[in-house]
C-alpha positions as a Markdown table, in Angstrom:
| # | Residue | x | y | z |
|---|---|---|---|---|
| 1 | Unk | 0.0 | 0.0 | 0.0 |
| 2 | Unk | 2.6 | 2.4 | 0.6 |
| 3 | Unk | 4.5 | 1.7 | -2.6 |
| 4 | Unk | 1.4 | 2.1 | -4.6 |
| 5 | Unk | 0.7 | 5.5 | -2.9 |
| 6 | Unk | 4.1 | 6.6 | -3.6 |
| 7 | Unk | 3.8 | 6.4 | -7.0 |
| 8 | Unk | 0.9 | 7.9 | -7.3 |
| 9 | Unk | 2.3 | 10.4 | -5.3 |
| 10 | Unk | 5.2 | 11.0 | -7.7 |
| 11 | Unk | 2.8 | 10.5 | -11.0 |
| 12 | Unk | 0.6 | 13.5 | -9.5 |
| 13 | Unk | 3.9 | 15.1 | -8.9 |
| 14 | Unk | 5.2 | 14.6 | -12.2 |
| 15 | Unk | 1.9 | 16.0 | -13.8 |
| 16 | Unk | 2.0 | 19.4 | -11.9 |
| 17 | Unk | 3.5 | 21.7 | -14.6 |
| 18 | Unk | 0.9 | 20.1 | -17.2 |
| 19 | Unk | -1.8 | 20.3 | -14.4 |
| 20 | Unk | -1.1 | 24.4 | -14.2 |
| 21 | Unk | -1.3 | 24.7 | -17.8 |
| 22 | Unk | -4.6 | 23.0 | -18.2 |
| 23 | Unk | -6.0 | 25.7 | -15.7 |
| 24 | Unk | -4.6 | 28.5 | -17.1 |
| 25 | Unk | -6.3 | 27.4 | -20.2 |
| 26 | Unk | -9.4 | 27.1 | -18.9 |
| 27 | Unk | -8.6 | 30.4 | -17.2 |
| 28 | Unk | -8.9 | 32.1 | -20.4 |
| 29 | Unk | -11.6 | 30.5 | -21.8 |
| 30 | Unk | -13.6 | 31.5 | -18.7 |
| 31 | Unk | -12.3 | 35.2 | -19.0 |
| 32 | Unk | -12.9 | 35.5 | -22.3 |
| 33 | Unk | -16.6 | 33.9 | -22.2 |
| 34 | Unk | -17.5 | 36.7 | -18.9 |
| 35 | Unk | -15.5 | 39.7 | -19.8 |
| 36 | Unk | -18.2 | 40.9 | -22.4 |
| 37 | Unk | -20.7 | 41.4 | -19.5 |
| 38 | Unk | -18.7 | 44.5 | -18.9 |
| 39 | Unk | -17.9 | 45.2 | -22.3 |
| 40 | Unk | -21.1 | 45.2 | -24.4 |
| 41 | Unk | -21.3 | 49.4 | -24.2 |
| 42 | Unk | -17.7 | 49.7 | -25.9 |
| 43 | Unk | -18.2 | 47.0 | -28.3 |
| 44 | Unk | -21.5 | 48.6 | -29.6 |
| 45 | Unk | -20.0 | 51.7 | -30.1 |
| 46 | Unk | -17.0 | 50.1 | -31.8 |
| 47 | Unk | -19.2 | 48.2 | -34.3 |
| 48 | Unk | -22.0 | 50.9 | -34.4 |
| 49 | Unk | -24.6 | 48.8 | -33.0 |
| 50 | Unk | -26.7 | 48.4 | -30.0 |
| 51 | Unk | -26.2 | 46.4 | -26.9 |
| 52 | Unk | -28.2 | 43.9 | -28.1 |
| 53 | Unk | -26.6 | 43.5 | -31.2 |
| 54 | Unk | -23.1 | 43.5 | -29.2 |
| 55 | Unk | -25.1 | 40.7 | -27.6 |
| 56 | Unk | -24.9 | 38.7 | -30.3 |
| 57 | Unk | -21.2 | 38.1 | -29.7 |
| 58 | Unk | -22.2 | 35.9 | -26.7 |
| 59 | Unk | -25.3 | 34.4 | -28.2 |
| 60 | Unk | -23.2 | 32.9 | -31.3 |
| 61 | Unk | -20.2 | 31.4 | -28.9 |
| 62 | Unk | -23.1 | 30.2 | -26.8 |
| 63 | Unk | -24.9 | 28.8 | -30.2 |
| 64 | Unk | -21.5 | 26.9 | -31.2 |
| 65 | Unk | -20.5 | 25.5 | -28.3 |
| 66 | Unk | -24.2 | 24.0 | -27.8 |
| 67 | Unk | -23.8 | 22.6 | -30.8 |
| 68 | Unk | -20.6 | 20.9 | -30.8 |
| 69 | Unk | -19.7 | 20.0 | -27.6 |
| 70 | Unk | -21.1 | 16.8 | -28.0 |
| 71 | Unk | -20.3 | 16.0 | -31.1 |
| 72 | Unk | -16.2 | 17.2 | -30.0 |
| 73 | Unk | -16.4 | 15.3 | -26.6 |
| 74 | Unk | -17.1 | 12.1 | -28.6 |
| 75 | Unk | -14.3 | 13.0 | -30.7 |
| 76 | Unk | -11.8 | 13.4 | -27.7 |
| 77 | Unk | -12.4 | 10.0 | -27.0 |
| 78 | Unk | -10.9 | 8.8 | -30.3 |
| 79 | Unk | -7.7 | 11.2 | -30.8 |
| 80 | Unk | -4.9 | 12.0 | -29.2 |
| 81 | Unk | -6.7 | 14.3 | -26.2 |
| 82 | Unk | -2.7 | 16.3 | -25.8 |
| 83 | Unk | -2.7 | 17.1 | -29.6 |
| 84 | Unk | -6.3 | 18.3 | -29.7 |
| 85 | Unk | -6.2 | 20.4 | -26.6 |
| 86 | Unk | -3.3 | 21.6 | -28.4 |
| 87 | Unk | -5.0 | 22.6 | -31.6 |
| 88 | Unk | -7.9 | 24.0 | -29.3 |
| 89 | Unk | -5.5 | 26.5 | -27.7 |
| 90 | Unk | -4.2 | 27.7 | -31.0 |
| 91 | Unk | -7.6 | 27.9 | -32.1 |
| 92 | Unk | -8.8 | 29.8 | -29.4 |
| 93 | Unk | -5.9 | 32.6 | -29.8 |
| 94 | Unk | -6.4 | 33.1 | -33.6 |
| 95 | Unk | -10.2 | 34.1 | -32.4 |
| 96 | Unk | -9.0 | 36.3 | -30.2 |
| 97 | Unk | -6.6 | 38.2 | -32.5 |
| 98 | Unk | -9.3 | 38.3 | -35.6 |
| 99 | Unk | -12.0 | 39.6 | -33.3 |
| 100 | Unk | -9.7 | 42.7 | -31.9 |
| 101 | Unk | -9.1 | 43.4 | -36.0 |
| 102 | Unk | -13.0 | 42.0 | -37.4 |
| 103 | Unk | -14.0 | 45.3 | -38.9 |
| 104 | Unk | -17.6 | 44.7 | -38.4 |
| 105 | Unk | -20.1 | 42.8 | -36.2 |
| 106 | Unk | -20.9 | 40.0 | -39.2 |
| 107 | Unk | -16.9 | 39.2 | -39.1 |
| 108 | Unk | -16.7 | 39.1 | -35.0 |
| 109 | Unk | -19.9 | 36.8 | -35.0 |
| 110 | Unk | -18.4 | 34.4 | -37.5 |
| 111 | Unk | -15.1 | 34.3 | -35.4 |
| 112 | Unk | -16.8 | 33.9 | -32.1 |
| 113 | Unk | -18.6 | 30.9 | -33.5 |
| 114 | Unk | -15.0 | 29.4 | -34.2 |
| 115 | Unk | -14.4 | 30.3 | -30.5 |
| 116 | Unk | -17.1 | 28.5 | -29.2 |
| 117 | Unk | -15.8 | 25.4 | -30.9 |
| 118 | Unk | -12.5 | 26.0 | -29.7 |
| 119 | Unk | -14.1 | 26.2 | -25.8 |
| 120 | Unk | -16.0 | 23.2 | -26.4 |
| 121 | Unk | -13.1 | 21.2 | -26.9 |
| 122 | Unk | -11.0 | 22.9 | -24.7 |
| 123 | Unk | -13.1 | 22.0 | -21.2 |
| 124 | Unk | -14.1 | 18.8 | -22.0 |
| 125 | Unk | -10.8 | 17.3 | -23.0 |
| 126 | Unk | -9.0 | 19.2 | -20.3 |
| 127 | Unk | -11.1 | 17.6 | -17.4 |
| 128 | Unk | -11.0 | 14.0 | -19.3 |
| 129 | Unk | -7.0 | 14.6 | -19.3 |
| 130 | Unk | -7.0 | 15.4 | -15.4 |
| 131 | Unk | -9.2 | 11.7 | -14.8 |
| 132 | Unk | -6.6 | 10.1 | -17.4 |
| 133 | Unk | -2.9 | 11.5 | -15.8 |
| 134 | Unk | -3.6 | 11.6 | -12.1 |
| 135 | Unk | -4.1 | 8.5 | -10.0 |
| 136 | Unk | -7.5 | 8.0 | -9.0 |
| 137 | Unk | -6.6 | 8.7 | -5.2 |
| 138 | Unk | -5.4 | 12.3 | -6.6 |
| 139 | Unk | -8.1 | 13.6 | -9.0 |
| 140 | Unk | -10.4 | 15.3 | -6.6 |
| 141 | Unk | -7.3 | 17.6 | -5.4 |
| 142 | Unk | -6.5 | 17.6 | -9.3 |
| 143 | Unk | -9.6 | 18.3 | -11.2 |
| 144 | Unk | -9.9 | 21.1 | -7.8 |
| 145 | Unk | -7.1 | 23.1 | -9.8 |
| 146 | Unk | -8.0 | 23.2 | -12.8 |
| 147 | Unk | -11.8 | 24.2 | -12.0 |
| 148 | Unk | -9.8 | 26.6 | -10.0 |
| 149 | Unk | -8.5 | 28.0 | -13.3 |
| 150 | Unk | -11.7 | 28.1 | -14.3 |
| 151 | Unk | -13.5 | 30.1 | -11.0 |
| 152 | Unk | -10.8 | 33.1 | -11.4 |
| 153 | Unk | -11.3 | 33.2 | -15.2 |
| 154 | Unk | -14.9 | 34.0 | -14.3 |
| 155 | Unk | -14.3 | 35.7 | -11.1 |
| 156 | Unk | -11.2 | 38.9 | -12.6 |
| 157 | Unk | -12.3 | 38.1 | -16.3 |
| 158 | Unk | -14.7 | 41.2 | -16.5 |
| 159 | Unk | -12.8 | 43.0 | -14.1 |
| 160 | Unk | -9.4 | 43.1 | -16.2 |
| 161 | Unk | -11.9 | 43.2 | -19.3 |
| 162 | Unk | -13.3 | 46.6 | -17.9 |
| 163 | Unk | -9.6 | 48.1 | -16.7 |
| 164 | Unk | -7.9 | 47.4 | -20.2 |
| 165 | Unk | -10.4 | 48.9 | -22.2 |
| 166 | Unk | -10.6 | 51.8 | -20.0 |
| 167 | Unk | -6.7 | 51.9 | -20.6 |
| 168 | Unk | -6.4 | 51.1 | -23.9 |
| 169 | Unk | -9.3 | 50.1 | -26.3 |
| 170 | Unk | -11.7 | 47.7 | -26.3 |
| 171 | Unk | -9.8 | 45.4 | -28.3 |
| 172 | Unk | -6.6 | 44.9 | -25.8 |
| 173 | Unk | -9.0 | 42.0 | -23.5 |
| 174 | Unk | -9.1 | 39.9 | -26.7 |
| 175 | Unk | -5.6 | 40.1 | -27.5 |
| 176 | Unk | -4.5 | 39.2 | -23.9 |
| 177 | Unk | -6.6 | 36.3 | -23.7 |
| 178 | Unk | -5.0 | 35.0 | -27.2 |
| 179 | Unk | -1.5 | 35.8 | -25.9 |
| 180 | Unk | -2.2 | 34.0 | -22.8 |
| 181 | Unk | -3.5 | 30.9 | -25.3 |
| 182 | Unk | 0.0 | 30.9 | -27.0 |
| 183 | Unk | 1.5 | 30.9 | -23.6 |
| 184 | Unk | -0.6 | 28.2 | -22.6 |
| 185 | Unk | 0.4 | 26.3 | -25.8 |
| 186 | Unk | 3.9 | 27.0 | -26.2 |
| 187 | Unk | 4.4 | 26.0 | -22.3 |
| 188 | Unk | 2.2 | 22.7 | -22.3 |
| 189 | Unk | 3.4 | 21.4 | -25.5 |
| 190 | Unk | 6.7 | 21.1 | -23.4 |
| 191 | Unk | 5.0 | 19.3 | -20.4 |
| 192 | Unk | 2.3 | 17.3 | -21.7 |
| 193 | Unk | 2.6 | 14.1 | -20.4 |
| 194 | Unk | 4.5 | 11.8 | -23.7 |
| 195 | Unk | 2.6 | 8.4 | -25.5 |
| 196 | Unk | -0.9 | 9.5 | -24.6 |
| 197 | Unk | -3.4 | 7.2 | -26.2 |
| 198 | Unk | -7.0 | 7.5 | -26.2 |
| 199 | Unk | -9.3 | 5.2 | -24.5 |
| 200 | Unk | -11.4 | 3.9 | -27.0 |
| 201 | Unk | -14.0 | 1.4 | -25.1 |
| 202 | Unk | -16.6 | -0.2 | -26.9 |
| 203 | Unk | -19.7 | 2.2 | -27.4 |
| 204 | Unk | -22.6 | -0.2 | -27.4 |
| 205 | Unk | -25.2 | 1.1 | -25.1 |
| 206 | Unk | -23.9 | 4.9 | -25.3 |
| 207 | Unk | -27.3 | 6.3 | -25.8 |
| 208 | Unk | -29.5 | 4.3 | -23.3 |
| 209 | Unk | -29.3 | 6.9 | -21.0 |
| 210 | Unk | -31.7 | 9.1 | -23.4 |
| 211 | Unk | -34.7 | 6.9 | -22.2 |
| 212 | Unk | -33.6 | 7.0 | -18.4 |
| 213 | Unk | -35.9 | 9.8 | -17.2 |
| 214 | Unk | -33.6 | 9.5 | -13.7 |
| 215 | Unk | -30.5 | 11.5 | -15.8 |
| 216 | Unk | -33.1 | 13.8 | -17.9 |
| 217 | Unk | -34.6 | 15.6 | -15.0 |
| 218 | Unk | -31.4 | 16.5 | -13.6 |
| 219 | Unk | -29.9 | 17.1 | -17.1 |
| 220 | Unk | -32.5 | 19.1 | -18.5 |
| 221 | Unk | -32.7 | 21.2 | -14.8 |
| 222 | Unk | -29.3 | 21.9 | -14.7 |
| 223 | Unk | -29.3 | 23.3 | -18.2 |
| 224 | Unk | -32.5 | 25.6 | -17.6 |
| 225 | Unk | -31.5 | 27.3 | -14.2 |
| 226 | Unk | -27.8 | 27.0 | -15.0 |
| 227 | Unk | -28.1 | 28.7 | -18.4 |
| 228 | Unk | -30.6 | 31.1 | -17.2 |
| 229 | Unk | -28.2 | 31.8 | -14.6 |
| 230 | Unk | -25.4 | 32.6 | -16.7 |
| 231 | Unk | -27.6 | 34.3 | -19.0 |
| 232 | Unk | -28.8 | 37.1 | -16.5 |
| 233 | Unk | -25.0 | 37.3 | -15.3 |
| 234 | Unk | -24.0 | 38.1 | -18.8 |
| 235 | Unk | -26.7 | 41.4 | -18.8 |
| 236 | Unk | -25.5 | 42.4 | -15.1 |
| 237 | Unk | -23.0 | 45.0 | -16.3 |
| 238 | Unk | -25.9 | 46.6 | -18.3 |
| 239 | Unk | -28.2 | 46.8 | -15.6 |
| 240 | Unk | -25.3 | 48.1 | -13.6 |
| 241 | Unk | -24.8 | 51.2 | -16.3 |
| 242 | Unk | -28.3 | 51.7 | -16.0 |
| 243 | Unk | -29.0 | 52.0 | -12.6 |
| 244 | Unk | -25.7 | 53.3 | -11.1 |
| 245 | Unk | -24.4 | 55.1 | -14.2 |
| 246 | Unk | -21.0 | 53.2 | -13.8 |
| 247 | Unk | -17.9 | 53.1 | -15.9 |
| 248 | Unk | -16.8 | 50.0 | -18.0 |
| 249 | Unk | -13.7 | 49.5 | -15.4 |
| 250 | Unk | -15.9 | 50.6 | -12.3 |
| 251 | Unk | -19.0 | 47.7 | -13.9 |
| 252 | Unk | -16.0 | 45.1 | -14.3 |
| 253 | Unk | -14.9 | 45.6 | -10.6 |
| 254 | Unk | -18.1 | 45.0 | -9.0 |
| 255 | Unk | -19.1 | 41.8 | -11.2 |
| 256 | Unk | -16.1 | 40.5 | -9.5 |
| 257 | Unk | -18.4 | 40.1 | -6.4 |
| 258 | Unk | -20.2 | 37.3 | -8.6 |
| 259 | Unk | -16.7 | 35.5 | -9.2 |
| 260 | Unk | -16.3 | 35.7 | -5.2 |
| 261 | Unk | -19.7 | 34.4 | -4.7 |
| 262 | Unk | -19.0 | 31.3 | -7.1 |
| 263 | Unk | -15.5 | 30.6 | -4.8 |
| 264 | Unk | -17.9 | 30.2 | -2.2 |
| 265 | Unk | -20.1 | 27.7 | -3.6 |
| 266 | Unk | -17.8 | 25.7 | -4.9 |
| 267 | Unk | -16.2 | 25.6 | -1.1 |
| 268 | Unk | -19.9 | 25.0 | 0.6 |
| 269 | Unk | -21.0 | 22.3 | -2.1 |
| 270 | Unk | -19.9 | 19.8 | 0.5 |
| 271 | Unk | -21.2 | 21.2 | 3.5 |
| 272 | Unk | -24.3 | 21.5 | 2.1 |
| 273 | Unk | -25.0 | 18.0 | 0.9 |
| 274 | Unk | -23.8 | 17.1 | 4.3 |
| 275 | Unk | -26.2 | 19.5 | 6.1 |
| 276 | Unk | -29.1 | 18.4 | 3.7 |
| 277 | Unk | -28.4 | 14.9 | 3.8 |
| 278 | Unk | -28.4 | 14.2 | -0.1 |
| 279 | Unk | -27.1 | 15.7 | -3.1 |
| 280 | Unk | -31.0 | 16.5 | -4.3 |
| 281 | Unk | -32.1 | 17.8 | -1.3 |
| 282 | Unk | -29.2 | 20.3 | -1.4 |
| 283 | Unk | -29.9 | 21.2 | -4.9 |
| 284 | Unk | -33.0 | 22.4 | -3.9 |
| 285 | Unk | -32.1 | 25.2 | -1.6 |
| 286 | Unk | -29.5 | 26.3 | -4.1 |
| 287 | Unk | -31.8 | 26.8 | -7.0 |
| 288 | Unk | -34.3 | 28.7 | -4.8 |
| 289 | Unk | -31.7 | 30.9 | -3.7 |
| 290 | Unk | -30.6 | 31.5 | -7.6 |
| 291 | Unk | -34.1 | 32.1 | -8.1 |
| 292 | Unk | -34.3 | 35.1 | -5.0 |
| 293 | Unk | -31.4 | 36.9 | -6.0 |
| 294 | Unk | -31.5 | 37.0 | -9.5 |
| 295 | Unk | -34.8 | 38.0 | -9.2 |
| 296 | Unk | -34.5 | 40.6 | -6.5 |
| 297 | Unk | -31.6 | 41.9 | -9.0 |
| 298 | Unk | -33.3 | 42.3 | -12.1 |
| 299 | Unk | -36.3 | 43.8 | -10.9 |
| 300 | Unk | -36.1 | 45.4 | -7.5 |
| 301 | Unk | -34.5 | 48.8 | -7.7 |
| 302 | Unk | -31.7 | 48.1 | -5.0 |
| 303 | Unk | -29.3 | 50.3 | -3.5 |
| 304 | Unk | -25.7 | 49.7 | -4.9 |
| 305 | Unk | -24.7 | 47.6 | -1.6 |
| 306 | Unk | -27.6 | 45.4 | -1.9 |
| 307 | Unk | -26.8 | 44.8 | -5.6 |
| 308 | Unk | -23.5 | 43.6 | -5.1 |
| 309 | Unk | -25.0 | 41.6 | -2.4 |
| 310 | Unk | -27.4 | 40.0 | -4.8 |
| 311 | Unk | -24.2 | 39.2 | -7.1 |
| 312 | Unk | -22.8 | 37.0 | -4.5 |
| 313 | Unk | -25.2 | 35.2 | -3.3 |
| 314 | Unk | -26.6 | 34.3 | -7.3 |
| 315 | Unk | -22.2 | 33.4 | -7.5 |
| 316 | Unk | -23.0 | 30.8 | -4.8 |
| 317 | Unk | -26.0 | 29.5 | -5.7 |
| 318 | Unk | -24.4 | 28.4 | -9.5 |
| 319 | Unk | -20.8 | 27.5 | -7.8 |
| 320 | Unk | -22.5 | 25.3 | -5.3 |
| 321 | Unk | -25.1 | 23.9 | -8.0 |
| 322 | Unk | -22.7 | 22.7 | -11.0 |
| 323 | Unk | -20.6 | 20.2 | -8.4 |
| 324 | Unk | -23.5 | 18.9 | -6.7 |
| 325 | Unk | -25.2 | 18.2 | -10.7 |
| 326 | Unk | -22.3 | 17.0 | -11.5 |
| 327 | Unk | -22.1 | 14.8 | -8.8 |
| 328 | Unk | -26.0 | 13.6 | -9.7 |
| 329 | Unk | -25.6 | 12.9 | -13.2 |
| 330 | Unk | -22.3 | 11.0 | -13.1 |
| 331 | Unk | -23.9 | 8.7 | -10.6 |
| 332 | Unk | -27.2 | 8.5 | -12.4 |
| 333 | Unk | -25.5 | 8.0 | -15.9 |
| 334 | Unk | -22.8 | 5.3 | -15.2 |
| 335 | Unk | -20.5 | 4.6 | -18.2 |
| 336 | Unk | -22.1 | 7.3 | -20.6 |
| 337 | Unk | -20.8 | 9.7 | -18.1 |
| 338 | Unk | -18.9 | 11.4 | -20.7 |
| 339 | Unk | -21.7 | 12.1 | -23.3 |
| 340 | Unk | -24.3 | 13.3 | -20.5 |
| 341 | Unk | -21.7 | 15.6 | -18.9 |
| 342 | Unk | -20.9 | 17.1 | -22.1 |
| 343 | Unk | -25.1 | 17.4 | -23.3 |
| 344 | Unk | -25.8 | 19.3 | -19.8 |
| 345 | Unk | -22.7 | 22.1 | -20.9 |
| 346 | Unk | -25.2 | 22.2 | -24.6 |
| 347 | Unk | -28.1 | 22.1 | -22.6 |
| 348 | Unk | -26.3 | 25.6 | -20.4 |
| 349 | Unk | -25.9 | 27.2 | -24.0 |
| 350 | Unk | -28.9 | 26.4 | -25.7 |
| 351 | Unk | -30.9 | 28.4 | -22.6 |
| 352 | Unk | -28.2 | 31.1 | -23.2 |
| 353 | Unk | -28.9 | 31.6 | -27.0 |
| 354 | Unk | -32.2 | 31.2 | -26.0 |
| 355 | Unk | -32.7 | 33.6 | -23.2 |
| 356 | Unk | -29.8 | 36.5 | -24.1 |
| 357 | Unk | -31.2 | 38.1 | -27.3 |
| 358 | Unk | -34.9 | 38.7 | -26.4 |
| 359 | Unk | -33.8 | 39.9 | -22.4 |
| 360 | Unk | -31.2 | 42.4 | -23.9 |
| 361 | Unk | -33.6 | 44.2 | -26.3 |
| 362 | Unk | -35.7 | 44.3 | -23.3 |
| 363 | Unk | -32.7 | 45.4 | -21.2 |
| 364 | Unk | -31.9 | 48.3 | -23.9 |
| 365 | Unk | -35.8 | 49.5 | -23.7 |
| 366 | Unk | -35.2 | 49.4 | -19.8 |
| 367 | Unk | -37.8 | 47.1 | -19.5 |
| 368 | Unk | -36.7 | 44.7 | -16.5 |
| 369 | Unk | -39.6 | 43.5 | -15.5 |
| 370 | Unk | -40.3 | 42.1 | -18.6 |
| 371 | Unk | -36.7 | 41.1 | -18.8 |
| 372 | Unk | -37.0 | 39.3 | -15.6 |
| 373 | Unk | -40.0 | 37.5 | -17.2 |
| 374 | Unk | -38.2 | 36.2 | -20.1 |
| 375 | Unk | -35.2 | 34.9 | -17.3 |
| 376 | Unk | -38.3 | 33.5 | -14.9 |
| 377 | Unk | -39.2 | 30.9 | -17.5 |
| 378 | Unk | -35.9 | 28.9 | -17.4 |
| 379 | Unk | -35.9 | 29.5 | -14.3 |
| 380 | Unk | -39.1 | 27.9 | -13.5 |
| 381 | Unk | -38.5 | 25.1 | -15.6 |
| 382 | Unk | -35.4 | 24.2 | -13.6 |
| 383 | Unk | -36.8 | 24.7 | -9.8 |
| 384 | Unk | -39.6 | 22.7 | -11.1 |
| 385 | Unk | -37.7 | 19.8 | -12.4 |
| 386 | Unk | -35.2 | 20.2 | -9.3 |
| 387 | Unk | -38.2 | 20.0 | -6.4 |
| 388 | Unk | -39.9 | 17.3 | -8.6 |
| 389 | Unk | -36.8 | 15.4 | -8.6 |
| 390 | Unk | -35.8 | 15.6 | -5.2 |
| 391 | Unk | -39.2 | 14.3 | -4.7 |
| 392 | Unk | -39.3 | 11.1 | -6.1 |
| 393 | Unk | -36.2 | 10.2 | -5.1 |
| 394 | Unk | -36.8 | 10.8 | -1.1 |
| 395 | Unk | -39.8 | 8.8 | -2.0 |
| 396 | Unk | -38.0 | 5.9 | -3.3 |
| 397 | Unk | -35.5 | 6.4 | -0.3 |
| 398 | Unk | -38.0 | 6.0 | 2.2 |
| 399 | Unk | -39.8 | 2.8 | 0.4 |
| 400 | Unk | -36.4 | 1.0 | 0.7 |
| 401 | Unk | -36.8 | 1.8 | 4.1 |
């Protein structure tokens, strides 16, 4: 026992440097996917359009990455996973680059498609890597940092969004991102871990969990009030403008309250399914508490503190949320783990597109009640599914009893 738990010990070791560079990848693709919620003013000044047409921008990476994250996870399973993560990066930095030159919104929409299929190879593959490198005793501290990478993408991303374009353009956020892309490339191509071979197991069966109505409630939950989630995030710098008249840099700063927010859910995920007693117990308190403070923040005219309040606690209601999903529809799923994990991230950006283009014409007519209308469907349909869920299965709990 001790031998085996020195090598793993060393393995883990060994994979550190290639570890850091998978979070700092997905670092960058979660700054670059948030840091337009505090950038949709300059943007539709710079391509002579509204907000809602700046809006776009999101909706189409959204639109892309719904659509072929699937497809892309499937394909990870079949290549080499280091080469395409590889290609991904690269990818990811040539969007960047053409969007900070696109002279027009038509051009910027094409290329953030290509970034959305970029992203939707770059988190699958990089969380499949972390369960394929590290020993199984050492993933949970592994997959920790990298999702880490992720959390503080999400968390400074619109705040370093908003204080480069105040000090130098709009277009200097995009270009960071892609040089930090080519960083990320240049360094992991040197400490990817050598003879990598993808797991090809036999794919009989990989669909049966389409009829298992025990993975589609969660699934399809998690996608509504996740999504919707998201979605209302992504207008929060608006709202901000509107109500409080704030800068780009000043909006980016205070939406960093959300990325604290989600650092705190992802900590109390575990003390909550402890203190609840079940993952599905847990998930219902969260997506109530979603429900409050987006809510309250959309359509109550709050003072600035409560605002920022608001951000937080909507931040931990999604970073406590995704784990314990997660945690639900890996268990529920069994081997088709990988396919149902990567349908929930289309189901997140199919209620984006969805949502984000009627709420921000609302948004520009400063109409948030109706806004917060469009936002309450998703949100409905996910508490719904969510209490209905947590339902059945106490029931079945109890007649086991």
């Amino acid at each position: 026992m001790a031998t085996t738990s020195k090598l793993a010990a060393e393995s883990s070791d060994r994979h550190k440097p290639f570890l850091a560079i998978l979070a700092m990848a997905v670092f960058f693709v979660g700054a670059s996917e948030f840091m337009l919620s505090a950038m949709l003013g300059p943007l539709a000044i710079a391509f002579e359009t509204s907000s809602a047409g700046a809006s776009w921008l999101i909706s189409s990476y959204a639109f892309s990455y719904a659509l072929a994250a699937p497809v892309l996870g499937y394909l990870s399973d079949r290549v080499d996973r280091v080469r395409l993560l590889l290609f991904a990066l690269l990818a990811f930095a040539v969007d960047g680059i053409g969007i900070a030159f696109s002279p027009n919104i038509e051009v910027a929409m094409v290329l953030r498609i290509f970034g959305g299929l970029a992203s939707a190879i770059l988190i699958p593959t990089a969380f499949a890597l972390v369960s394929e490198i590290v020993p199984r005793e050492k993933q949970a501290g592994a997959m920790g940092l990298v999702m880490l990478g992720m959390t503080f993408g999400i968390a400074l991303g619109p705040a370093l969004a908003g204080l480069l374009t105040e000090l130098s353009g709009w277009q200097l956020p995009f270009l960071v991102t892609a040089g930090g892309c080519v960083l990320a490339f240049l360094v992991g191509s040197k400490t990817a871990p050598h003879n990598h071979s993808p797991d090809r197991t036999p794919t009989r069966g990989h669909f049966e969990w389409v009829k298992n109505w025990a993975v589609l409630r969660p699934l399809i939950a998690k996608g509504a009030w996740n999504g919707t989630g998201v979605a209302a995030f992504l207008l929060s710098g608006e709202i901000l403008k509107q109500r409080y008249d704030l800068s780009v840099a000043e909006i980016g700063i205070t939406v960093t309250a959300f990325g604290v927010g989600l650092g705190i859910g992802n900590l109390s995920a575990g003390w909550l399914r402890r203190a609840c007693g079940r993952e599905e117990r847990s998930l219902v308190v969260i997506t109530c508490l979603l429900v409050v403070s987006v809510t309250t923040f959309v359509a109550v005219p709050l003072p600035f503190a409560g605002s920022v309040s608001c951000l937080i606690l909507w931040g931990a209601a999604l970073g406590a949320g995704a784990p314990s999903t997660t945690t639900i529809l890996a268990e529920r799923s069994g081997e088709s783990k990988g396919m149902v994990l990567a349908f929930a991230e289309t189901l997140n950006n199919v209620t984006i597109f969805s949502l984000l283009p009627a709420s921000s014409m609302l948004l520009d007519r400063g109409d948030n009640i109706s806004v917060m209308l469009v936002l309450g469907v998703g949100l409905f349909v996910g508490v719904s599914l969510t209490i209905f869920d947590a339902l059945l299965r106490s029931g079945k709990s109890a007649s086991r009893r």
